[in-house]
N, CA, C and O atoms as a DFTB+ gen file, in Angstrom:
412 C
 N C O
     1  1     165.132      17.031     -39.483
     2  2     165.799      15.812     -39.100
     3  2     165.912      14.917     -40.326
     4  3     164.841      14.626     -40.858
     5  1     166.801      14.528     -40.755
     6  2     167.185      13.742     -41.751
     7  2     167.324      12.722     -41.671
     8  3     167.070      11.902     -42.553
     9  1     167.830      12.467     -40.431
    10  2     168.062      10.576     -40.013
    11  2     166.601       9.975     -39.492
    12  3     165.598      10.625     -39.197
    13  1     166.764       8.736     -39.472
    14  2     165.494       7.826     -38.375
    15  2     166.358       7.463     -37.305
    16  3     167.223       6.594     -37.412
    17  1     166.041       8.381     -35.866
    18  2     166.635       7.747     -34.976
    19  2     165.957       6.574     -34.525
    20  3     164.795       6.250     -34.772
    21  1     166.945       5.875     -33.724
    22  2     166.017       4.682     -32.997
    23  2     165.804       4.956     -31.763
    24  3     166.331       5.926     -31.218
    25  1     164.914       4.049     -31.091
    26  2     164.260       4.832     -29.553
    27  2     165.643       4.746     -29.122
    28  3     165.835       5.824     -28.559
    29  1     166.371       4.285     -29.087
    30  2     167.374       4.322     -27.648
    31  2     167.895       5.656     -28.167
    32  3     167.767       6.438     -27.225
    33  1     168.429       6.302     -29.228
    34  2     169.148       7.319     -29.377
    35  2     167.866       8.267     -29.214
    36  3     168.319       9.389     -28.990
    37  1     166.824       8.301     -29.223
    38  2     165.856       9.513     -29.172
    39  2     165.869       9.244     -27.618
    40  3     166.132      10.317     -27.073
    41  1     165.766       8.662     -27.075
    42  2     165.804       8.520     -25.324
    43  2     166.706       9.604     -24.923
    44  3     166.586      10.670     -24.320
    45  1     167.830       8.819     -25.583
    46  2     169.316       9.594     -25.101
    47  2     169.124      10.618     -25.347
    48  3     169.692      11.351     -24.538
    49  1     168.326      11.403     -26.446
    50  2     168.548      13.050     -26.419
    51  2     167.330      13.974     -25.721
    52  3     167.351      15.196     -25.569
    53  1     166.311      13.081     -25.357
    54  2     165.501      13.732     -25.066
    55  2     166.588      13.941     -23.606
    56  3     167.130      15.036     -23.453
    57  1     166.773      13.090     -22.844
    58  2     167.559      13.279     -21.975
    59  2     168.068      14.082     -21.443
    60  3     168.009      14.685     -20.372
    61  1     168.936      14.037     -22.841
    62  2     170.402      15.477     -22.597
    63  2     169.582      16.797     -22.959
    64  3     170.092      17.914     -22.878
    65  1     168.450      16.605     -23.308
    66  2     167.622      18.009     -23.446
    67  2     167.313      18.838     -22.229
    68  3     167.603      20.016     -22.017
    69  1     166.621      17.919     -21.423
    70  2     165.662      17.423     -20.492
    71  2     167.071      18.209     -19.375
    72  3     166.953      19.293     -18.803
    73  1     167.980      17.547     -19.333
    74  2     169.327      17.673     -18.540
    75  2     169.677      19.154     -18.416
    76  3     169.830      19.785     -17.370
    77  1     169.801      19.710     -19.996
    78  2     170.389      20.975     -20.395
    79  2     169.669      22.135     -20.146
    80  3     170.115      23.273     -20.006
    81  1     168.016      21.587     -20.084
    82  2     167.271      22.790     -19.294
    83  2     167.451      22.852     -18.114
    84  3     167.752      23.910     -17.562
    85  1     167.281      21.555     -17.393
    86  2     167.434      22.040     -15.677
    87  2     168.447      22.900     -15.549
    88  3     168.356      23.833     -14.751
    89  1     169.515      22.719     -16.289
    90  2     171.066      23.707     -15.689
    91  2     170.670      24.867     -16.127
    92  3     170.735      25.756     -15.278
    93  1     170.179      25.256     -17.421
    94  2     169.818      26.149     -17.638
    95  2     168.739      26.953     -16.958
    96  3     168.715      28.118     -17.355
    97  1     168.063      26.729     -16.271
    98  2     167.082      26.966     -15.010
    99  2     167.832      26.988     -13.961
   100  3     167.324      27.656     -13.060
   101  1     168.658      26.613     -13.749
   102  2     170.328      26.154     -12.490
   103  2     169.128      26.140     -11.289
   104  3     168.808      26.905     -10.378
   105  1     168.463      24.337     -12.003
   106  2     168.192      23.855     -10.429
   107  2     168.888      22.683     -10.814
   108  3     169.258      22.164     -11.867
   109  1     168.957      22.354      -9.144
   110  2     169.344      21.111      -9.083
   111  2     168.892      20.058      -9.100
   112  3     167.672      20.208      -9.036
   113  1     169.222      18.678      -9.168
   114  2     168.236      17.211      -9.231
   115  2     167.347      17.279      -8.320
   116  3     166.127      17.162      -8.438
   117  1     168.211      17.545      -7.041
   118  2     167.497      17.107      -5.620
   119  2     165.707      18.581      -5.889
   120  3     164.575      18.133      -5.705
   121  1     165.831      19.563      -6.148
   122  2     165.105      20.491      -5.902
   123  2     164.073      19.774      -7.203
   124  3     162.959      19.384      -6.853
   125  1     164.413      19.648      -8.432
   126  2     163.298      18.868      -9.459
   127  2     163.028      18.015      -8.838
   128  3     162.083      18.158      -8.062
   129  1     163.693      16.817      -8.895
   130  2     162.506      15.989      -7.994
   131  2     161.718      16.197      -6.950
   132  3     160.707      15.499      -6.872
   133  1     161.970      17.137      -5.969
   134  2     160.846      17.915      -5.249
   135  2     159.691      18.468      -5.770
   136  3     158.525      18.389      -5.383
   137  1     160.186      19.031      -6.692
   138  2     159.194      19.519      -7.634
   139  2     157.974      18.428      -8.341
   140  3     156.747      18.333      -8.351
   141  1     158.700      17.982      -8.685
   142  2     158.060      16.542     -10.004
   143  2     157.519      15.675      -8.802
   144  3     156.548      15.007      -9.159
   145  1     157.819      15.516      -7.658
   146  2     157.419      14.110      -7.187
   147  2     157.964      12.998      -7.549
   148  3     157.286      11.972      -7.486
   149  1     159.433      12.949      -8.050
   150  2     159.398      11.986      -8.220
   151  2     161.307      11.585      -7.517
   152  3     162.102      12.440      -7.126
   153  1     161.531      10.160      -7.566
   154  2     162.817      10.194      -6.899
   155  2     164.430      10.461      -7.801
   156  3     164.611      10.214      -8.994
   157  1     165.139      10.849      -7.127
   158  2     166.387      11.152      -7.996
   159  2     166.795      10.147      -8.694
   160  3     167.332      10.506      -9.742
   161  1     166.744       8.710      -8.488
   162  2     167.077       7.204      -9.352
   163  2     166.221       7.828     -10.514
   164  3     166.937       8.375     -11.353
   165  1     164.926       7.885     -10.772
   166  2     164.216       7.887     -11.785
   167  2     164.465       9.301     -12.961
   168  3     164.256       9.249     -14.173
   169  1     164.940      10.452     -12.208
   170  2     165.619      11.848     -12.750
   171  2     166.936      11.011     -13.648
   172  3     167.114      10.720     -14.831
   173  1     167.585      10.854     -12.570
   174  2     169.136      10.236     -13.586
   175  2     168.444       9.233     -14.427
   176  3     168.224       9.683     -15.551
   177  1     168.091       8.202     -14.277
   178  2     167.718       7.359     -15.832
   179  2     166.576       8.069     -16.972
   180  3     166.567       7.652     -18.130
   181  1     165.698       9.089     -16.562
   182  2     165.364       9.779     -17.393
   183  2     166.318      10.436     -18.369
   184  3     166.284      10.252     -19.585
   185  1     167.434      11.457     -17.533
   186  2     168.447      12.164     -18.269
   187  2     169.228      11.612     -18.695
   188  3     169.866      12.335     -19.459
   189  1     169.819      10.079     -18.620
   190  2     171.143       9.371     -19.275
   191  2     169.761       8.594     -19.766
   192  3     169.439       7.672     -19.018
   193  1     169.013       8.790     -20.751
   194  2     168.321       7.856     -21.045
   195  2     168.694       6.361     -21.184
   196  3     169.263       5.554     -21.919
   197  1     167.885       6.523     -19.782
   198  2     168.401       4.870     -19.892
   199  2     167.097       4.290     -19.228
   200  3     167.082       3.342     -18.442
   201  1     166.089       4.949     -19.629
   202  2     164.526       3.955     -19.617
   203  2     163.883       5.084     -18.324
   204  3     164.416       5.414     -17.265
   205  1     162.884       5.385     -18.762
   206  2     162.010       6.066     -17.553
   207  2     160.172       6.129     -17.992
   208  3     159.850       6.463     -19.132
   209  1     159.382       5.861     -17.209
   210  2     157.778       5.632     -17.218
   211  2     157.389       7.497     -18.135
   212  3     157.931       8.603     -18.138
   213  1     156.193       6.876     -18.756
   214  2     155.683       7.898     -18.833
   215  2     155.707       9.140     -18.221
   216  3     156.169      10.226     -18.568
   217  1     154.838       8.578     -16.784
   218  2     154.442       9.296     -15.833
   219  2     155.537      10.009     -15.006
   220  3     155.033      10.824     -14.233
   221  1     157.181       9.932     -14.923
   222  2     158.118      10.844     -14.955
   223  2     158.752      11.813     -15.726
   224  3     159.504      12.739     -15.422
   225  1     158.025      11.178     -17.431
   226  2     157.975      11.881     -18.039
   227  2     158.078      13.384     -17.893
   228  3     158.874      14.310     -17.741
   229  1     156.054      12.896     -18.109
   230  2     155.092      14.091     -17.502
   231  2     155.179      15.031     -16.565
   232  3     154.538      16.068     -16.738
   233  1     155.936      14.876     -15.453
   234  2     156.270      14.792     -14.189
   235  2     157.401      15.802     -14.477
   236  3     157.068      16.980     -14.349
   237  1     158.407      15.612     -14.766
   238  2     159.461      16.488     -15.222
   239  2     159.295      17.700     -16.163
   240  3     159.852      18.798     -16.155
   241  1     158.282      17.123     -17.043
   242  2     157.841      18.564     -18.307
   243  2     157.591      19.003     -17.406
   244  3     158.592      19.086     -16.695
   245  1     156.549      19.465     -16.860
   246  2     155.538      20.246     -15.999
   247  2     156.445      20.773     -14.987
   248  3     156.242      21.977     -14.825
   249  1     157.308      20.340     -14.297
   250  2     158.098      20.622     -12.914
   251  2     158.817      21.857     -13.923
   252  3     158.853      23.028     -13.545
   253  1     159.416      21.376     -15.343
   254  2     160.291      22.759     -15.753
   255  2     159.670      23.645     -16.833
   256  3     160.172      24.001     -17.899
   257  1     158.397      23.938     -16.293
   258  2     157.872      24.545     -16.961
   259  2     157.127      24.517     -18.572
   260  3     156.759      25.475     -19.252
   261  1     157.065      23.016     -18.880
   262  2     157.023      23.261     -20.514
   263  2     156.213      22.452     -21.160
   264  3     156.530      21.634     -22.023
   265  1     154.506      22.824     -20.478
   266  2     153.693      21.908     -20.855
   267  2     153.447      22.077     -22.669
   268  3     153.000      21.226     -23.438
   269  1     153.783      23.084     -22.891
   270  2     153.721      23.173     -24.561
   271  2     154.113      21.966     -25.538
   272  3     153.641      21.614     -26.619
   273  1     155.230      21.429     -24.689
   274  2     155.954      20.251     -25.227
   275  2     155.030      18.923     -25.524
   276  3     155.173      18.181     -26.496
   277  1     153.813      18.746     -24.227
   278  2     152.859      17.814     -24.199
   279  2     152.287      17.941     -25.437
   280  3     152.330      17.057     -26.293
   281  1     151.645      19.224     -25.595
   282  2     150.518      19.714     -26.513
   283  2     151.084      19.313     -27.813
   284  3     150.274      18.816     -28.594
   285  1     152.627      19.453     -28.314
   286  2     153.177      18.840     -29.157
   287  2     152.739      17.819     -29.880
   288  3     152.194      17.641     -30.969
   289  1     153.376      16.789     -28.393
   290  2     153.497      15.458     -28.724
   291  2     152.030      14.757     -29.174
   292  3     151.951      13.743     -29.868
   293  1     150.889      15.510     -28.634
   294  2     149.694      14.786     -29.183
   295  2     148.739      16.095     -29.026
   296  3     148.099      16.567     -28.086
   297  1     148.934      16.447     -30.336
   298  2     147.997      17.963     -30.497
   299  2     146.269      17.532     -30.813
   300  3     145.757      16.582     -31.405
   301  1     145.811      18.506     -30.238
   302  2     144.283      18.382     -30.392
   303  2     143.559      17.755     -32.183
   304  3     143.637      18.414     -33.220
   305  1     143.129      16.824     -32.092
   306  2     142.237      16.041     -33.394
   307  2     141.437      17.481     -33.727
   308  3     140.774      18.233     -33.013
   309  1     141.753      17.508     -34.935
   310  2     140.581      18.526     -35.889
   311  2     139.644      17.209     -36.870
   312  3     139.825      15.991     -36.894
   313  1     138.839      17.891     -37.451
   314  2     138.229      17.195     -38.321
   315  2     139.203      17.183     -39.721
   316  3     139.944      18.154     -39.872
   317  1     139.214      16.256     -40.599
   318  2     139.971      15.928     -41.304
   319  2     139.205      16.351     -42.809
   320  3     138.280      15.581     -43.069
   321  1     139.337      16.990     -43.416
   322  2     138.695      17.537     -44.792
   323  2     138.375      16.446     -45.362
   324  3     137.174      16.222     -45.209
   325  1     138.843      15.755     -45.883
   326  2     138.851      13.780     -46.370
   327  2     137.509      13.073     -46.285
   328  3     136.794      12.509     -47.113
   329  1     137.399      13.402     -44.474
   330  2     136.268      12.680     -44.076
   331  2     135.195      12.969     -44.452
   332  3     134.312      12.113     -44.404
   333  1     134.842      14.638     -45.092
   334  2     133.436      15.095     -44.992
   335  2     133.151      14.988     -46.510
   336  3     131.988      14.866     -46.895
   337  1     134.043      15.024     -47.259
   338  2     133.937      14.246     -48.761
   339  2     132.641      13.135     -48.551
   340  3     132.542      12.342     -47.615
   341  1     131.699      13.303     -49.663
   342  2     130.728      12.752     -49.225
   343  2     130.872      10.761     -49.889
   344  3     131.374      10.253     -50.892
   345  1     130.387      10.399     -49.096
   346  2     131.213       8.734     -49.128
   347  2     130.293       8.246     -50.535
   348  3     129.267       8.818     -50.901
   349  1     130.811       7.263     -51.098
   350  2     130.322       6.560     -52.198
   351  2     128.821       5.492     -51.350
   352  3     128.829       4.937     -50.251
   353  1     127.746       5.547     -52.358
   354  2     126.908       4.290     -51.622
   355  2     127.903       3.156     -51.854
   356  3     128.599       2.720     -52.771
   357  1     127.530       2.795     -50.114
   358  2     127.624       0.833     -50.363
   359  2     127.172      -0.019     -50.784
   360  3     126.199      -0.450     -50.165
   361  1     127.533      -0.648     -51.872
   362  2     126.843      -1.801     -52.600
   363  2     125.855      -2.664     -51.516
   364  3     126.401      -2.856     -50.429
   365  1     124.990      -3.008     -51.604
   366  2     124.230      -3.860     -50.471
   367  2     124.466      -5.282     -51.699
   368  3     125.410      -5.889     -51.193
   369  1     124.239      -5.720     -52.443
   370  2     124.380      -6.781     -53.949
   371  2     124.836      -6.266     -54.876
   372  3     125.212      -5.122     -55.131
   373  1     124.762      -7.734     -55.707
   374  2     125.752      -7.605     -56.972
   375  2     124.250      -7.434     -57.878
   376  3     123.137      -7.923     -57.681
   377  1     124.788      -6.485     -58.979
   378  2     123.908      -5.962     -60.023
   379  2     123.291      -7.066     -60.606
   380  3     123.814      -8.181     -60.628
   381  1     121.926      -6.737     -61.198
   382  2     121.744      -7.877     -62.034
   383  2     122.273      -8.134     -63.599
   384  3     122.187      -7.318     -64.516
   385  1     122.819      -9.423     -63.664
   386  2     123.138      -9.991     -65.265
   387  2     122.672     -10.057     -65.947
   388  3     121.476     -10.137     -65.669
   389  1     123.005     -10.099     -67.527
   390  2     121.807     -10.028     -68.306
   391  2     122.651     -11.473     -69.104
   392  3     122.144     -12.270     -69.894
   393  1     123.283     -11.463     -68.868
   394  2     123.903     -13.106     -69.562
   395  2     123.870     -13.072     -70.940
   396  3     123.303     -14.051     -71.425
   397  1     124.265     -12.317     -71.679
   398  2     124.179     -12.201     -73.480
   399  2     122.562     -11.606     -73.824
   400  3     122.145     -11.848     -74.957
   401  1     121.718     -10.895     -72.942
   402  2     120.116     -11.044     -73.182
   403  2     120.538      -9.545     -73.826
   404  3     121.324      -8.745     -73.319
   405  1     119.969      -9.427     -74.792
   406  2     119.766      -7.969     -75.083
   407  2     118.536      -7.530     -75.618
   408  3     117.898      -8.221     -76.413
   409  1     118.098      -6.209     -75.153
   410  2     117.033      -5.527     -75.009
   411  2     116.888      -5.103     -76.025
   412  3     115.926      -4.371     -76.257
C-alpha cells in the first residue's frame, strides 16, 4: 500500500471486501445476519461503510468464516529482543565534585 488512507476510505473498503465475500459465499444479507446476530440496518452500513460498532464487526468476520483476519489485526505480543538488553543502572544522585581539587 503506498497511499495513507483515511478512516472513511478504509471503512469504505473494508466494506466492499466484507460485501464481495458474502457473494462470493452467495449468501444473502438476510441469512448473515442470521448468522452474525445481528440486524440487516447494521450489515448495510457495515458494507457501504458508512459507520458500524466493533462488535458487528466481529460478528460478521466470524459468521463468514475468517477469524484469521482477527488474529491479524492484533497478533499475539512476543517478547521484544530490546527489552532483555540488559538496562543501564539508574542514577539514584549526582556524582560527587571535586571543584578544581586535585588529587
Amino acid at each position: 500500500m503506498d497511499q495513507i488512507l483515511t478512516p472513511q476510505e478504509l471503512e469504505l473498503m473494508l466494506g466492499e471486501n466484507l460485501k464481495s465475500l458474502r457473494l462470493q459465499k452467495n449468501i444473502d444479507r438476510k441469512t448473515l445476519c442470521s448468522q452474525a446476530g445481528i440486524s440487516e440496518n447494521a450489515l448495510r452500513h457495515l458494507e457501504g461503510g458508512k459507520g458500524a460498532t466493533l462488535k458487528t464487526l466481529i460478528r460478521v468476520i466470524k459468521a463468514l468464516d475468517r477469524d484469521s483476519w482477527l488474529a491479524a489485526i492484533a497478533p499475539e505480543i512476543s517478547i521484544n529482543p530490546l527489552h532483555m538488553v540488559r538496562k543501564k543502572h539508574i542514577r539514584q544522585r549526582a556524582s560527587r565534585r571535586t571543584h578544581g581539587k586535585q588529587e
